[in-house]
C-alpha positions in Angstrom: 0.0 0.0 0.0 1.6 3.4 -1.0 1.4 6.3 1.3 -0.3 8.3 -1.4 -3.3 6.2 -1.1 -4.0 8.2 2.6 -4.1 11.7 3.9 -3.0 12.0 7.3 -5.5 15.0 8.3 -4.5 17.3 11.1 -6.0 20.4 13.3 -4.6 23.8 13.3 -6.3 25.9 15.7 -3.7 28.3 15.7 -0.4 29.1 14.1 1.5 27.1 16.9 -0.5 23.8 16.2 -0.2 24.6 12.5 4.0 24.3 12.5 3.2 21.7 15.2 1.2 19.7 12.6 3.5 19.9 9.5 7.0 18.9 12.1 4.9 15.8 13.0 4.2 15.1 9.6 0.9 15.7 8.2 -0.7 15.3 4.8 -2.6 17.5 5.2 -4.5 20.7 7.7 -7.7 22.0 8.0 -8.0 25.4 9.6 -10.0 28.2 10.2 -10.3 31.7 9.6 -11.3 34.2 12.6 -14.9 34.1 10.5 -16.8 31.6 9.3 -15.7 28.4 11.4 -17.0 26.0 13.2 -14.2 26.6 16.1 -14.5 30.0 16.7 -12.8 29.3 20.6 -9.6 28.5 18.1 -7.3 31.6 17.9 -7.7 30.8 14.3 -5.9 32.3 11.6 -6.2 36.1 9.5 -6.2 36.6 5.7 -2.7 38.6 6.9 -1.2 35.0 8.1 -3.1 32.8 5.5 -0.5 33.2 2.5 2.5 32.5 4.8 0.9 29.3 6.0 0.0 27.9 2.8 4.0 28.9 1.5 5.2 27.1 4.6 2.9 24.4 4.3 3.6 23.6 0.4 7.3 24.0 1.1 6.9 20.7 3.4 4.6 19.4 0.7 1.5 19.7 3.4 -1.7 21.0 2.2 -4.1 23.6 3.9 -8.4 23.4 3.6 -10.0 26.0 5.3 -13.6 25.4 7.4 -15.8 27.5 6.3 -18.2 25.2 8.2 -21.2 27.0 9.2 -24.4 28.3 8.7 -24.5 31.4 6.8 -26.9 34.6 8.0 -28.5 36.5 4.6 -26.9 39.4 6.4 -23.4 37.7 5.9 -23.5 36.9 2.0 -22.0 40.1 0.7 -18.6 39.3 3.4 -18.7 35.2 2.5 -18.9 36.5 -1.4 -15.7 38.8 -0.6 -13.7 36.4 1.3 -14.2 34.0 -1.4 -12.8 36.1 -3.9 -9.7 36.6 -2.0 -9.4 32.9 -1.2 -10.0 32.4 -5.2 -6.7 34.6 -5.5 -4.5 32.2 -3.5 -3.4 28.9 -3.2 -5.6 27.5 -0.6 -6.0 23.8 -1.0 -10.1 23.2 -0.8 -12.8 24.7 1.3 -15.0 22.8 4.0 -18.7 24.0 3.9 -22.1 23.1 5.9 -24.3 25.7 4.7 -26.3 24.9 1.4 -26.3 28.3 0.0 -22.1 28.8 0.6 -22.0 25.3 -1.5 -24.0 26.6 -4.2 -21.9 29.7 -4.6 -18.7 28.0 -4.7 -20.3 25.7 -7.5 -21.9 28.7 -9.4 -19.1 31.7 -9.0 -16.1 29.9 -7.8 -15.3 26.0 -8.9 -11.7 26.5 -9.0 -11.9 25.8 -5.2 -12.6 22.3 -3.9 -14.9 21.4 -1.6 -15.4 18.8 0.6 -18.5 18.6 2.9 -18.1 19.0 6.8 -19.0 16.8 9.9 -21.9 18.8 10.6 -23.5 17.6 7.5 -23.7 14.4 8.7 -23.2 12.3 5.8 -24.3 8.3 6.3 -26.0 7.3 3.5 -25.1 7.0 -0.5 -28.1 9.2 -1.6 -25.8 12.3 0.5 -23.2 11.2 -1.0 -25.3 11.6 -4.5 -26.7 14.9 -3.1 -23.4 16.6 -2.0 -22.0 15.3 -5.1 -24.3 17.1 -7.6 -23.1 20.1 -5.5 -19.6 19.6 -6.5 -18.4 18.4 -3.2 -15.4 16.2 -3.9 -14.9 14.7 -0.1 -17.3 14.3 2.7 -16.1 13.8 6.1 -18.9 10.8 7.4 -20.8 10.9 10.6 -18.7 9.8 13.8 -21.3 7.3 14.7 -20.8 4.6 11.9 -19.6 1.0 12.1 -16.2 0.1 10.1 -18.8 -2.5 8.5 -21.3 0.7 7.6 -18.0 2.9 6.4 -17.2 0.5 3.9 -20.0 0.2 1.1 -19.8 3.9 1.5 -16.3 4.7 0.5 -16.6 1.9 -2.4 -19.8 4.1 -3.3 -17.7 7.0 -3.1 -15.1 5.7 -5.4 -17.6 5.2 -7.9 -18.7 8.6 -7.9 -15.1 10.5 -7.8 -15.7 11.1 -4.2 -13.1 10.5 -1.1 -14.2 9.4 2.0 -12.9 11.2 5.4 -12.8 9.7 9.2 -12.3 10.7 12.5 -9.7 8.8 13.9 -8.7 10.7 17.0 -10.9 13.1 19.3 -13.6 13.9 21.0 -17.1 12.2 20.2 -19.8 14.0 20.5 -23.1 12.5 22.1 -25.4 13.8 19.7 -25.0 13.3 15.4 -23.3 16.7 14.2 -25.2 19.1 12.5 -28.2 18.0 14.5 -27.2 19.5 18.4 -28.9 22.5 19.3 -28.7 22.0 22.9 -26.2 25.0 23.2 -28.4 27.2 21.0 -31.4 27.0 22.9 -29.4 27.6 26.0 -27.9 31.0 25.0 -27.9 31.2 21.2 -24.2 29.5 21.4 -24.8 27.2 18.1 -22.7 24.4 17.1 -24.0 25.1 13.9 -22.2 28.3 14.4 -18.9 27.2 15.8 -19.9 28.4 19.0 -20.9 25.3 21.2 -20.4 26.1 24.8 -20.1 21.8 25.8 -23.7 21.0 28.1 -23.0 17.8 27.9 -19.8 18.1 29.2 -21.3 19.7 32.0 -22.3 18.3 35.6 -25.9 17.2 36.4 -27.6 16.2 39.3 -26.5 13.0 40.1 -29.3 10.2 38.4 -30.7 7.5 39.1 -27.3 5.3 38.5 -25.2 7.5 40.3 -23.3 9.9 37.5 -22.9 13.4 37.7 -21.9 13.7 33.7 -24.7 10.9 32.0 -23.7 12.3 28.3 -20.3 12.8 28.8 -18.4 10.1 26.7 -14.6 9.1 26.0 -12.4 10.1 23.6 -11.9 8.6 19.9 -9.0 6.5 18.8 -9.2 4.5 15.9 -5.1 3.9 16.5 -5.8 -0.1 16.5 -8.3 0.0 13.4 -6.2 1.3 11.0 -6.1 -1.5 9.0 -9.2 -2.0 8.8 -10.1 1.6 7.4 -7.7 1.0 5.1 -9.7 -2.3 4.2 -12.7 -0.2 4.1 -11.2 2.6 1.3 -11.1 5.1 3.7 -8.5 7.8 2.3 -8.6 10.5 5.1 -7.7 10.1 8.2 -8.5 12.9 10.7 -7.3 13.8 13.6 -10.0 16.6 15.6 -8.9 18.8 17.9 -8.8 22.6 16.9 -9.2 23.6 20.4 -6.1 21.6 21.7 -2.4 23.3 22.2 0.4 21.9 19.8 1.9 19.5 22.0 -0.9 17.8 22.1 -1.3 17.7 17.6 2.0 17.2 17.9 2.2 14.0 19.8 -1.2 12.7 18.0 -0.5 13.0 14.7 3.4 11.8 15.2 2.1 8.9 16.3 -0.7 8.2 13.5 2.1 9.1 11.1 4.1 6.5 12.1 1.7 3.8 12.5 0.9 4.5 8.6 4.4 4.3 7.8 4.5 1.2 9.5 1.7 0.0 7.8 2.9 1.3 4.4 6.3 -0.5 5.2 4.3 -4.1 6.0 5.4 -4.0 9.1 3.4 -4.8 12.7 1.3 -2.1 14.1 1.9 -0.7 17.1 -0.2 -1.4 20.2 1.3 1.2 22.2 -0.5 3.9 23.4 1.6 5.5 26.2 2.3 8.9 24.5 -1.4 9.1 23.4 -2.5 8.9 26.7 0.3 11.3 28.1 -1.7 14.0 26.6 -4.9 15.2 27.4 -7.7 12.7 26.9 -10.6 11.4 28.5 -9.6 7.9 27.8 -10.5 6.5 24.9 -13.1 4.2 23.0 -13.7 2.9 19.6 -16.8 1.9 20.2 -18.7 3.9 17.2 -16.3 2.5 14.6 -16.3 -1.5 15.8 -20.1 -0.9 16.5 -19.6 -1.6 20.3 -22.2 1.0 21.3 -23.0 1.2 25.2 -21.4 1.9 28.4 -18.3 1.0 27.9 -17.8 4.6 25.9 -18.9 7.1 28.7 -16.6 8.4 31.6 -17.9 10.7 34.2 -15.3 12.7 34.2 -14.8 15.4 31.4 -11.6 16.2 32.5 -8.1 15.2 31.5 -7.7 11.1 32.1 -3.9 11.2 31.8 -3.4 11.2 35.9 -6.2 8.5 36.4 -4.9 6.4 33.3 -1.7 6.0 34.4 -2.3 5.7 38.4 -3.9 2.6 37.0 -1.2 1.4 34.6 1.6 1.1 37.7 -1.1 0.3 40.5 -1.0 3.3 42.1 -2.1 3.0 46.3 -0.8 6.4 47.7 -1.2 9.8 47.8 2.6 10.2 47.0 2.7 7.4 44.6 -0.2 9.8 42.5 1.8 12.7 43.0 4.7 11.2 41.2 2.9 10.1 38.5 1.5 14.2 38.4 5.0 14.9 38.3 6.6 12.4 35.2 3.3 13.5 33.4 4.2 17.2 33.9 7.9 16.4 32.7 6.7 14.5 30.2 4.4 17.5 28.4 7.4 19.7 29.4 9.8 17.7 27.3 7.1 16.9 24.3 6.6 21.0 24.3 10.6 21.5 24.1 10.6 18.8 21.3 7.8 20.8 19.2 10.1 24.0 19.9 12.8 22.8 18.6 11.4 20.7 15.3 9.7 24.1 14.2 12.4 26.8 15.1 12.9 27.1 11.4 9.3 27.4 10.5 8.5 31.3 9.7 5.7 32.1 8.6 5.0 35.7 6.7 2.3 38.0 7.2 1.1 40.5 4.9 -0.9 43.5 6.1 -3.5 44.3 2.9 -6.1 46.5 2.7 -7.7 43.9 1.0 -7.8 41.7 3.8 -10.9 43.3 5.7 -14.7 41.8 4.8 -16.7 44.3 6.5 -18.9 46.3 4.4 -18.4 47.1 0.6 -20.2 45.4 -2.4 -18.7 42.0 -3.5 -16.3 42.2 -5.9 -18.0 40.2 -8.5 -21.7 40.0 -9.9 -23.5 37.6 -8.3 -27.3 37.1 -9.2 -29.6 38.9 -6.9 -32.3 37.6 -5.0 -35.6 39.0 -5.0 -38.8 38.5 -3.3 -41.7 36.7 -4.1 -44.2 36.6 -1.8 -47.9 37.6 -2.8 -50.0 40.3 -0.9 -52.2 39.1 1.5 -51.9 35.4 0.9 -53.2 32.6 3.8 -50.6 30.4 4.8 -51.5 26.9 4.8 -51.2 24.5 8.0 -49.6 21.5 7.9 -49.7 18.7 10.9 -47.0 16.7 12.0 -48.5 13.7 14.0 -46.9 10.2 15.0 -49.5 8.3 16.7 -51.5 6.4 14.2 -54.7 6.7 16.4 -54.5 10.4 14.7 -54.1 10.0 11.5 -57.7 10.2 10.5 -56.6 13.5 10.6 -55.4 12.9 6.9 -59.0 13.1 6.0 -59.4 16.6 6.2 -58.5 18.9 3.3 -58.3 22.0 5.3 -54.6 21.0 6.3 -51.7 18.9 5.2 -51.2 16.0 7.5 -47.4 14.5 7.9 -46.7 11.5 9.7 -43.4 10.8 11.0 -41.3 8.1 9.7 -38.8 6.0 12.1 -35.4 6.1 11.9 -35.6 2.3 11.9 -37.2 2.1 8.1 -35.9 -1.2 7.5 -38.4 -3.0 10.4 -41.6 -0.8 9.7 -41.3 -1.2 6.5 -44.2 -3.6 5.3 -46.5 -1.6 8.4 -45.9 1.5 6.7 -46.6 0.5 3.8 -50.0 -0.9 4.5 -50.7 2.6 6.3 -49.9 5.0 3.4 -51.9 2.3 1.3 -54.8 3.2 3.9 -54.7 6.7 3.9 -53.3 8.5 0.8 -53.4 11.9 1.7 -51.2 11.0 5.0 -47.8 12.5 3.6 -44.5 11.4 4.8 -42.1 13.5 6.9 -38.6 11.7 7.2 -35.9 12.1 9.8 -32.5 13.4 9.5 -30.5 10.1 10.6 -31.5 7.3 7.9 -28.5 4.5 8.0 -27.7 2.0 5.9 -30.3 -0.6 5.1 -33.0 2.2 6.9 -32.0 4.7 3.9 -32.8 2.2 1.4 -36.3 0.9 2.7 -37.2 4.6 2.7 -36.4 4.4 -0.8 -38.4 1.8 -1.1 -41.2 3.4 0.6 -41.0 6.3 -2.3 -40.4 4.2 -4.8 -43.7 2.6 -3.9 -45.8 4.6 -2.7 -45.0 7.4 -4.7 -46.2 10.4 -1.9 -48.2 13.4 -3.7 -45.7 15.6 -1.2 -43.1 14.6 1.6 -40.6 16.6 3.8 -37.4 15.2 4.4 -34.8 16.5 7.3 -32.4 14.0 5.1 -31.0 15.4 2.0 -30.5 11.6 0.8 -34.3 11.1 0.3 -34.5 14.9 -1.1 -31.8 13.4 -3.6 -34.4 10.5 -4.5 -37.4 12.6 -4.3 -36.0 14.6 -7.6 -35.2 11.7 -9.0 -38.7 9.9 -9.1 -40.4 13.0 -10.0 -41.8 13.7 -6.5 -42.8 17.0 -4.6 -40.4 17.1 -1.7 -39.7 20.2 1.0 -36.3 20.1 2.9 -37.1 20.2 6.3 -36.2 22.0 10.0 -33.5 19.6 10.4 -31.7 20.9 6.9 -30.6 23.8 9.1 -31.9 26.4 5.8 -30.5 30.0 7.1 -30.3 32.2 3.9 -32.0 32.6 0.8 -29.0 30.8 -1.7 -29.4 27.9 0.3 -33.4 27.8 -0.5 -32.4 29.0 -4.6 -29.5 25.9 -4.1 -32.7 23.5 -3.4 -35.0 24.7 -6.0 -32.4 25.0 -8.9 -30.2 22.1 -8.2 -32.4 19.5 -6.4 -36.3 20.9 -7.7 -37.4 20.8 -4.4 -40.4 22.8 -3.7 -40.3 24.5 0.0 -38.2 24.7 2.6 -38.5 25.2 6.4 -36.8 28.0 7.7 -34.2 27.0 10.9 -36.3 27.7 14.1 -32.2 28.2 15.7 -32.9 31.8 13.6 -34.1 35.1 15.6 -36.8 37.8 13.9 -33.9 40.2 13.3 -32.0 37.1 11.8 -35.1 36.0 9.4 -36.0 39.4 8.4 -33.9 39.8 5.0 -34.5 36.1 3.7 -36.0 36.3 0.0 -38.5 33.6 -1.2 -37.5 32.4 -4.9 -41.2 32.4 -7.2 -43.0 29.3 -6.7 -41.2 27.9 -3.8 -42.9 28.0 -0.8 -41.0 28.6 2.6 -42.4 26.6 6.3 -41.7 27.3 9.8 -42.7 25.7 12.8 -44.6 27.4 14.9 -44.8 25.0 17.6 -43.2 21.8 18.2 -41.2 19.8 20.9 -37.8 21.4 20.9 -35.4 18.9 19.7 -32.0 19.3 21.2 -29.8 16.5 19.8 -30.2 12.9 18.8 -27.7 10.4 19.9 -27.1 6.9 18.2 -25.6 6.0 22.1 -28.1 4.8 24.7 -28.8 7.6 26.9 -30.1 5.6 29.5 -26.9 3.7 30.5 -26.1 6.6 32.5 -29.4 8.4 33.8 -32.5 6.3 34.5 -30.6 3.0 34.0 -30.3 -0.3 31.2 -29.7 -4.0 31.9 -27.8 -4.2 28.5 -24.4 -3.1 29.0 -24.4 -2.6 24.5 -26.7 -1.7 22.3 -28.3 -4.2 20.3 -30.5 -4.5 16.9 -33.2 -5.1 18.9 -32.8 -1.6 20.8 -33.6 0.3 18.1 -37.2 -1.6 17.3 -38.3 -2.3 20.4 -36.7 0.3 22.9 -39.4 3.0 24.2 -38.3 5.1 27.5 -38.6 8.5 29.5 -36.8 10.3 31.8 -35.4 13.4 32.1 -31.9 15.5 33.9 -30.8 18.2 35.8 -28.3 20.3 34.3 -26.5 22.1 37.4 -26.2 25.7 35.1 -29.4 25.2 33.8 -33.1 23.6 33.5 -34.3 20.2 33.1 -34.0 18.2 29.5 -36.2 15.7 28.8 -34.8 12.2 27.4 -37.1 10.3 25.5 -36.7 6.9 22.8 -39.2 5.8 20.6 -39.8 2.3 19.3 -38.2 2.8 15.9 -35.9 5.5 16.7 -32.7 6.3 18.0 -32.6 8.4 21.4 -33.3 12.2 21.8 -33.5 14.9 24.1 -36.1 18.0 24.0 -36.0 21.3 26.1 -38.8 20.8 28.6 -40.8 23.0 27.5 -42.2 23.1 23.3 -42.0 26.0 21.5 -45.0 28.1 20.5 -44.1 31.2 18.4 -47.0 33.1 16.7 -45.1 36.1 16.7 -43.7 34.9 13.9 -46.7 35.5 11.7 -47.4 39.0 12.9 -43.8 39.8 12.3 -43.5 38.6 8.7 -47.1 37.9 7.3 -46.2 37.7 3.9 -42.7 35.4 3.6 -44.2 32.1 4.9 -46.6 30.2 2.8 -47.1 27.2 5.1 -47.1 26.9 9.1 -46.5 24.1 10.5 -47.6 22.5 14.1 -45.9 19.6 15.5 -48.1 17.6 17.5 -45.9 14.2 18.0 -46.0 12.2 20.9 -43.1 13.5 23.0 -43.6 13.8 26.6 -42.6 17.5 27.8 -43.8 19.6 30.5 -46.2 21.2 28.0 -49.8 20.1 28.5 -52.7 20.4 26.3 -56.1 21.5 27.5 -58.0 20.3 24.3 -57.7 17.1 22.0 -55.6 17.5 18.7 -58.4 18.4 17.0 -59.4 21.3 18.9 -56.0 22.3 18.6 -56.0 22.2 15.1 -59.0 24.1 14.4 -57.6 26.9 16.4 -54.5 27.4 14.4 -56.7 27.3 11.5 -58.9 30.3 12.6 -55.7 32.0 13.7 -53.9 31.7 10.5 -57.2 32.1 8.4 -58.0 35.4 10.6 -54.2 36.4 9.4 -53.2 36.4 13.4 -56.1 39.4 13.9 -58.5 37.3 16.3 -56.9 37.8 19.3 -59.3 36.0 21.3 -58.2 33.0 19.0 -54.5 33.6 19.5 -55.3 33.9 22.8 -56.5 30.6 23.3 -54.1 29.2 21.6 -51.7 30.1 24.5 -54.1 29.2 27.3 -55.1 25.8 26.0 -50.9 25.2 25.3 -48.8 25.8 28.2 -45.9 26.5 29.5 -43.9 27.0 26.2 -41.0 29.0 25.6 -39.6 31.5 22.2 -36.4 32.1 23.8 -34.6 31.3 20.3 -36.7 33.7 18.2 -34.6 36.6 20.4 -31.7 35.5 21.0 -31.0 33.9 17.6 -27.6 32.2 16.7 
């Protein structure tokens, strides 16, 4: 196996970890600028800085992406257009991107720069990989949650389709699927969508039920034993996370991954030995996502540094003093690693350039690009549409007055003949399908379409959007699609034919205001629903209310159905819940209900949505589903004027919250 058949992938959160990165022999970096990334704790680097990186990384024939992995406000189009064209000007190896409408820009005005799709799109099925590559997208980094066994039909896929597959080899796992955490944005309006999470679930909560102060905090990624089989897999990037850690941590990381390729390369044994790894800061390690060992075994409940703890239990420590020692090697240890990483990059200099050019505030981009208009007609009624999940409601589906959506599982594959029958029952009962579709549940949903051919469905995956344009069917991206600006709504309906979108509920009214509709596209928002914070393939109740099974199993999925809830110290109670069918989630305890909304902006939405799904929250309804319904219809047919209708609306629904609507991301 030749070394140019990998990419060694490395963090660079500042210039430091950067030289760090290239000493200890990287492929390649991926970066971010002090805009527009999804680390924005990183010191990050400045368009002043950039060109002297990218000389010093192509000198040690090291190449440089920059993140540009977040959503994009409309407000922020004219500054992303800019600092595109400058990136255009230089010698930047290939962008990473989340937001729809920054991908469609790049494909449209710029394809002299590669992309490659981030983390936070989420990518773990082959119709994303379809999607992402109509968008141009040569490389998408896959979800952290897959199996080695799930990874590899995927990269074959991708090989087929000219497009490289990237993994997470070393790091910290998140507990919820990327792209889909909004825990910290409902919090404070600190998105992860925005490179700004502020880490609840490292945080402590009131001890549970099993005794654990930090029930979602889990261990640390390493792949450093699985390498061959990623390479068995086709796996060509191997990424290393960790833009938030100092450079004698990269250092030591990716010096030790670089090796065991070598060693690998050379046909020689891999090494087992993972004493340097753990010498820097870790919280122990797992590879429990990747060998599909899914369970307890992968949380700690501690989200601290392990190194101490680790290696007081390699020599048996019994004493106080015999701890302190091992504090003190460990301290000599970093010391020495940080002199090392000193001395291997004394010789790297890196210019900066001080340029006019370099600023992005204010100004009119420096090239034409096509400008969005509005299409939204004068006093138009927007239409409701219901979500529902309980099939005791889906008579619902009889009533013209109203769409009616009905939530598909996660778990397609076991459901499918049920569903079938269902749809076959009721056919104006459209479908609304979840974000996270893996693997043999991505293709019985396209079996479900394929069959049942809906008259309209929302998706929250962009692999069934993918096959919805494909067989000709009416399909609207859903909340989970994490739409922010108008490109990214133009991207759908020019490139995919979709024909709505809902508008991210993570926005505030300031944030919303200058969003354009495209003619003939119609635009959702949810005006009240549970209020999803993250979904988590891991078993949530290992660690709070308790499980017998020490792993998740197949059965788990199908079968599984549980509620609980926990105490955040800093802040209020989340609810846990799992449905039969899904994987676990948890939801704010109170649901959202903003009719504000519609008052504010009476003319850009032509569909409203109400989510009325079984999820157990401290919101209570004082009238049957029907009732409810009927009083969103008055409201929305009386254009939000009845205020004895609106009114009700808020006494017969309570408590809610509309935090997010102010304080935006």
């Amino acid at each position: 196996m030749k070394r140019e058949q990998f990419e060694l992938l490395a963090p660079g959160g500042d210039l430091e970890s950067i030289k760090a990165a290239i000493a200890a022999g990287a492929d390649a970096i991926y970066c971010g600028l002090d805009r527009f990334n999804a680390r924005n704790r990183a010191a990050n680097l400045t368009l002043d800085n950039l060109n002297g990186v990218l000389k010093l990384a192509h000198q040690q024939q090291c190449k440089i992406f920059l993140t540009l992995n977040v959503l994009i406000l409309e407000s922020e189009i004219p500054a992303i257009v800019r600092l595109l064209s400058q990136l255009n000007t230089t010698d930047i190896d290939g962008v990473i991107v989340q937001d729809m409408g920054l991908a469609y820009l790049l494909k449209v005005y710029f394809p002299d720069l590669d992309v490659h799709a981030s983390t936070q799109l989420n990518t773990h099925n082959e119709g994303q990989i379809r999607f992402l590559k109509q968008m141009g997208v040569s490389r998408v980094n896959l979800s952290r949650e897959l199996t080695i066994t799930e990874i590899k039909p995927l990269a074959h896929f991708g090989h087929q389709h000219n497009v490289l597959m990237e993994v997470f080899v070393h790091g910290s796992y998140c507990i919820g699927f990327s792209g889909l955490c909004y825990i910290s944005s409902a919090r404070n309006g600190a998105s992860g969508n925005r490179g700004r999470c502020s880490q609840p679930c490292r945080e402590q909560y009131q001890t549970t039920t099993t005794g654990n102060n930090y029930p979602l905090n889990l261990k640390d990624n390493s792949a450093f034993g699985d390498l061959e089989a990623l390479v068995d897999a086709g796996v060509y990037s191997l990424k290393v996370e960790g833009r938030i850690k100092k450079s004698h941590y990269v250092f030591t990381v990716v010096d030790n991954w670089r090796k065991q390729i070598d060693r690998y390369c050379d046909g020689k044994r891999l090494s087992t030995d993972t004493t340097q790894l753990y010498t820097v800061f870790n919280r122990d390690f797992s590879n429990g996502f990747l060998q599909g060992n899914v369970g307890k075994n992968m949380y700690i409940d501690n989200p601290r540094d392990n190194a101490v703890t680790h290696f007081s239990n390699v020599y048996r420590c019994t004493s106080t003093e015999q701890v302190k020692a091992i504090k003190s090697k460990l301290y000599d240890d970093k010391t020495q690693i940080i002199e090392h990483v000193a001395q291997q990059t004394a010789h790297f200099d890196i210019e900066t350039s001080s340029s006019s050019t370099s600023s992005l505030k204010g100004g009119i981009e420096p090239l034409r690009i096509q400008t969005l208009t509005h299409h939204n007609p004068e006093n138009s009624i927007a239409r409701l549409s219901v979500l529902i999940s309980n099939r005791d409601h889906v008579s619902l589906a009889l009533d013209p007055q109203f769409d009616t959506y009905y939530q598909m599982p996660m778990g397609m594959k076991a459901e499918l003949a049920q569903l079938l029958t269902l749809f076959e029952q009721y056919p104006n009962l459209k479908p609304s399908f979840p974000a996270i579709l893996i693997g043999e549940d991505f293709t019985a949903a396209v079996q479900f379409l394929e069959h049942i051919r809906p008259s309209e469905l929302v998706t929250n995956n962009s692999g069934i959007g993918y096959q919805a344009q494909q067989l000709g069917l009416s399909w609207i991206a859903g909340p989970q699609m994490n739409i922010t600006n108008s490109f990214a709504m133009h991207c759908l309906q020019q490139e995919f034919a979709a024909s709505g979108a809902f508008i991210s509920n993570e926005l505030s009214k300031k944030q919303i205001r200058h969003i354009k509709r495209g003619q003939g596209f119609r635009t959702f928002y949810s005006v009240y629903h549970p209020n999803t914070l993250l979904t988590s393939r891991q078993c949530l109740f290992q660690q709070t209310a308790g499980c017998k099974k020490i792993k998740i199993n197949k059965g788990c999925l199908k079968r599984c159905e549980k509620h609980t809830s926990i105490i955040n110290l800093k802040d209020n109670p989340y609810v846990v819940q799992k449905h039969k069918g899904s994987h676990n989630s948890i939801y704010s305890e109170h649901n959202v209900l903003n009719l504000k909304v519609l008052e504010d902006y009476p003319q850009l939405f032509t569909d409203v949505c109400i989510d009325l799904r079984d999820i157990q929250t401290q919101t209570q309804l004082q009238v049957s589903h029907r009732q409810l319904v009927d009083l969103f219809l008055a409201a929305i047919k009386s254009q939000m004027a009845d205020g004895e209708t609106v009114s009700a609306i808020y006494n017969q629904v309570s408590p809610t919250s509309n935090h997010q609507y102010h304080k935006g991301i």
